[in-house]
C-alpha positions in Angstrom: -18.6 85.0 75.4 -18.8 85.8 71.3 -20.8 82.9 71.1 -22.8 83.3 73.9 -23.8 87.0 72.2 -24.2 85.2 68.9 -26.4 82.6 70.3 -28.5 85.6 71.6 -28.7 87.2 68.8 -29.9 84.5 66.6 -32.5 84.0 69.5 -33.6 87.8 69.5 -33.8 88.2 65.3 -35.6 91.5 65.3 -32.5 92.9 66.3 -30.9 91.8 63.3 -27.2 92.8 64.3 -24.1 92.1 62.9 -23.0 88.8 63.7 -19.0 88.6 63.1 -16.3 87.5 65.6 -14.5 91.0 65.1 -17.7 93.1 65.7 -19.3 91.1 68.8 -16.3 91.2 70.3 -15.4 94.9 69.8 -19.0 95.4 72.1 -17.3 92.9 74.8 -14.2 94.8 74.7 -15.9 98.2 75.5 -18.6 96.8 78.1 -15.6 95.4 79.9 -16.4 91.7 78.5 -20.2 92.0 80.9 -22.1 90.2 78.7 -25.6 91.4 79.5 -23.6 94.6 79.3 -22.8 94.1 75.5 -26.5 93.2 75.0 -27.9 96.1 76.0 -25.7 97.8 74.5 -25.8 96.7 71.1 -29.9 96.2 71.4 -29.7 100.1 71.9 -27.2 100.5 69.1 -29.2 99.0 66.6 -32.2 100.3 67.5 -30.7 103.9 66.8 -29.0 102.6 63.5 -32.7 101.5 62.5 -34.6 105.1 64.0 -32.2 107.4 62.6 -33.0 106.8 58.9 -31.4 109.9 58.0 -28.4 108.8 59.5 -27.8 105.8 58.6 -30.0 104.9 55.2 -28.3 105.3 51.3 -24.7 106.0 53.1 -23.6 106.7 49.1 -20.3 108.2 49.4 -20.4 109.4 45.8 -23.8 111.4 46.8 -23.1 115.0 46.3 -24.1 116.1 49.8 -22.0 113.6 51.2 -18.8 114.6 49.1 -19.5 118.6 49.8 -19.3 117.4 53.4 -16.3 114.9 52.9 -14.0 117.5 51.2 -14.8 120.2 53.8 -13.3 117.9 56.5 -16.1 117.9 59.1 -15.1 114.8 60.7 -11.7 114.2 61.1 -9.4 111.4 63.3 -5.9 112.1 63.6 -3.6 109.6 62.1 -3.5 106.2 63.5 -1.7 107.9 66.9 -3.4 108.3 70.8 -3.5 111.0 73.4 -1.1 110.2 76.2 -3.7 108.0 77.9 -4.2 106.0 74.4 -7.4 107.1 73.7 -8.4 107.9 69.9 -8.5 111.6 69.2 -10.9 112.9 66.3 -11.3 116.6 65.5 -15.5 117.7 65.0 -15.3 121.1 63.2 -18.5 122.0 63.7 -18.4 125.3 61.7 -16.7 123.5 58.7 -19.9 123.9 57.0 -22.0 126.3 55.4 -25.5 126.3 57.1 -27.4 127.7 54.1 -26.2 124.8 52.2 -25.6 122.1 54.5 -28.2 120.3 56.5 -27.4 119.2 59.9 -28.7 115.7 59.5 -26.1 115.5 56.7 -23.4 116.6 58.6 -24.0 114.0 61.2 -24.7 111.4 58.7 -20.9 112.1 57.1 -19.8 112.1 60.1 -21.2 108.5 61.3 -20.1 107.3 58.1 -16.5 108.2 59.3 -16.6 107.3 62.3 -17.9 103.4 61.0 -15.3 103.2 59.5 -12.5 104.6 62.1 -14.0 101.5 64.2 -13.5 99.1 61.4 -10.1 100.1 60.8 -8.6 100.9 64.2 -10.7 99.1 66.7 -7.9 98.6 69.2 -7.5 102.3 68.9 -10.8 102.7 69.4 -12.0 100.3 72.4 -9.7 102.3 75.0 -11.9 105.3 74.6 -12.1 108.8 72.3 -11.6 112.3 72.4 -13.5 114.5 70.6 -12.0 118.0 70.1 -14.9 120.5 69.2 -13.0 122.9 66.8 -15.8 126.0 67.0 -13.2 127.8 65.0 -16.4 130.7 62.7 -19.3 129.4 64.5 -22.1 131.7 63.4 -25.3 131.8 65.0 -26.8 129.8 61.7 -24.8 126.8 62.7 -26.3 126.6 66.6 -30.1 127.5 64.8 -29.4 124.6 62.9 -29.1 122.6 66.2 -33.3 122.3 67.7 -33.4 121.0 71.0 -34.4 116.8 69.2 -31.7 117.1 66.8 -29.1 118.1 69.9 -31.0 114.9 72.3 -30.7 112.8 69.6 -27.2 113.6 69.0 -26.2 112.7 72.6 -27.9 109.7 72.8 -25.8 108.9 69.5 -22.6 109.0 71.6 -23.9 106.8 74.4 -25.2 104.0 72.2 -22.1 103.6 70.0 -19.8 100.8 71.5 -16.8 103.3 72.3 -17.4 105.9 74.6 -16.3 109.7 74.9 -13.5 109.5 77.4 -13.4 113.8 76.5 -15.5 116.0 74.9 -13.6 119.7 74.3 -14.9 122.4 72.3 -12.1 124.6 71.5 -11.9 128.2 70.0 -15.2 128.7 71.7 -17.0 131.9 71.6 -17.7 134.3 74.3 -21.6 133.0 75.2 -21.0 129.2 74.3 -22.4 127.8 77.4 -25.3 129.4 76.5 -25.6 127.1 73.7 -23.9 124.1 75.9 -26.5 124.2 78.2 -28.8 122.7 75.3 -26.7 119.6 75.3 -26.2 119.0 78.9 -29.4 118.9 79.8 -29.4 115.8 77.2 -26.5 114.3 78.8 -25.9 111.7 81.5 -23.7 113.0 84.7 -21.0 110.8 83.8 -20.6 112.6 80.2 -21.4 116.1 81.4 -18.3 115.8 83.4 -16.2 115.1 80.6 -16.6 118.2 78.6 -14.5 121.2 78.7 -14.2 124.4 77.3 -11.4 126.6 75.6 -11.4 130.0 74.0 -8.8 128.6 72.5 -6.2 125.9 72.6 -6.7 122.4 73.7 -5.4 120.1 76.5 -4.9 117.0 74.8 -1.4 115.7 74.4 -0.9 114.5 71.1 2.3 115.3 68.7 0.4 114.0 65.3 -3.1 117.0 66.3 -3.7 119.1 63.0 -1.0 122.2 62.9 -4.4 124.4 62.7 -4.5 122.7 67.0 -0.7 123.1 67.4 0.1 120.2 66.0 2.8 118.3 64.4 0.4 116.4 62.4 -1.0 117.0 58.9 -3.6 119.8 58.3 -7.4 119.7 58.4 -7.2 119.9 54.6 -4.6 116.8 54.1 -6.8 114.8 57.1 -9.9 115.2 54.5 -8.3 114.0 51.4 -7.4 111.4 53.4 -10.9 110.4 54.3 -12.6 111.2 51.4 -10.1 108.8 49.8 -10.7 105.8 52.4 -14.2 106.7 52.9 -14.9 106.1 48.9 -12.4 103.1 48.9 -14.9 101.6 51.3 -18.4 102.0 49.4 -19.3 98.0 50.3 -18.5 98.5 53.6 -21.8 100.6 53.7 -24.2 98.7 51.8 -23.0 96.1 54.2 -23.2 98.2 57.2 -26.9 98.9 56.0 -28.1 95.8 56.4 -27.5 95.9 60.0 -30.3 97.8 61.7 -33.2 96.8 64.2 -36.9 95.4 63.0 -38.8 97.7 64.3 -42.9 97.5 64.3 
């Protein structure tokens, strides 16, 4: 089956996809090993990785912007450990960032970066399926005007088209009119997804010893979680300029 995606591949060239045993069959994994499945989706995945230029184009981690956004810990997975249905957990903090500084493109674009790499270097982790904790922990209402209805589509469609799929999305420490602002988002999403978000005032329901003590956790803190991934993030500078090359022709 790697070779028969392979084979298509090299007959479809303008999607210009990476062509390595360990990514091809990552895509298998997660469609279930349906092979038209897998081409769909990774002819949708690079055709993102090739639209969303300022995403996924001069992914520098030594860039200033990027750094800010690294040391602030706006994307963070918790160590190497599941939820109790083995899914990989990451924590979004969402209000990590200053809005007047910070542009939302860049936020997302740190947090793809991270998130690459969290599916080169845990991809049986990965393939069973994530849960993304939406720590809203001093949301202001900059942060949500920094959110336009494209930039919120665009972001969902983001989730869909990456290879592993949110098993959970909860937004935690939530304030008093976030549906208000939800709404935005589930009008983008697909049923499936829309019934896979919850929300908390505070708190979270997913089982995990090692979530951030700042969650109720036994595991280390948002701010030893982002030294952490600064670190392996800036350890891993090729792994971007390879991961660059990999993007859609488009006309």
């Amino acid at each position: 089956q790697v070779q028969e995606l392979s084979d298509w591949l090299d007959s479809n060239p303008y999607i210009n996809g990476c062509r390595s045993y360990a990514n091809l069959h990552f895509f298998l994994r997660t469609c279930k090993f349906d092979v038209e499945r897998a081409k769909r989706k990774l002819k949708t995945y690079y055709q993102m990785r090739a639209e969303r230029i300022e995403w996924f184009d001069n992914c520098d981690p030594l860039l200033p912007e990027i750094q800010e956004l690294l040391k602030l810990g706006v994307f963070l997975p918790i160590d190497g450990v599941e939820d109790e249905h083995q899914r990989k957990v990451v924590v979004i903090r969402t209000a990590a960032h200053d809005p007047k500084r910070h542009t939302q493109n860049n936020v997302f674009k740190t947090s793809k970066m991270i998130l690459d790499l969290l599916l080169k270097l845990e991809p049986d982790n990965c393939a069973r399926g994530m849960v993304a904790i939406m720590d809203m922990q001093g949301v202001q209402l900059g942060h949500a005007m920094q959110l336009n209805p494209k930039l919120i589509k665009r972001s969902v469609e983001s989730w869909t088209a990456y290879p592993c799929q949110p098993k959970l999305l909860e937004f935690t420490n939530a304030p008093r009119h976030v549906n208000l602002f939800l709404n935005t988002f589930r009008v983008f999403m697909s049923n499936k997804i829309r019934n896979r978000v919850v929300v908390h005032r505070e708190g979270t329901i997913v089982q995990c010893k090692q979530l951030p003590r700042e969650l109720g956790g036994l595991g280390p803190s948002y701010k030893e979680l982002a030294i952490k991934w600064r670190h392996l993030v800036e350890q891993n500078a090729d792994f971007y300029v390879e991961q660059g090359k990999y993007k859609s022709l488009l006309n």
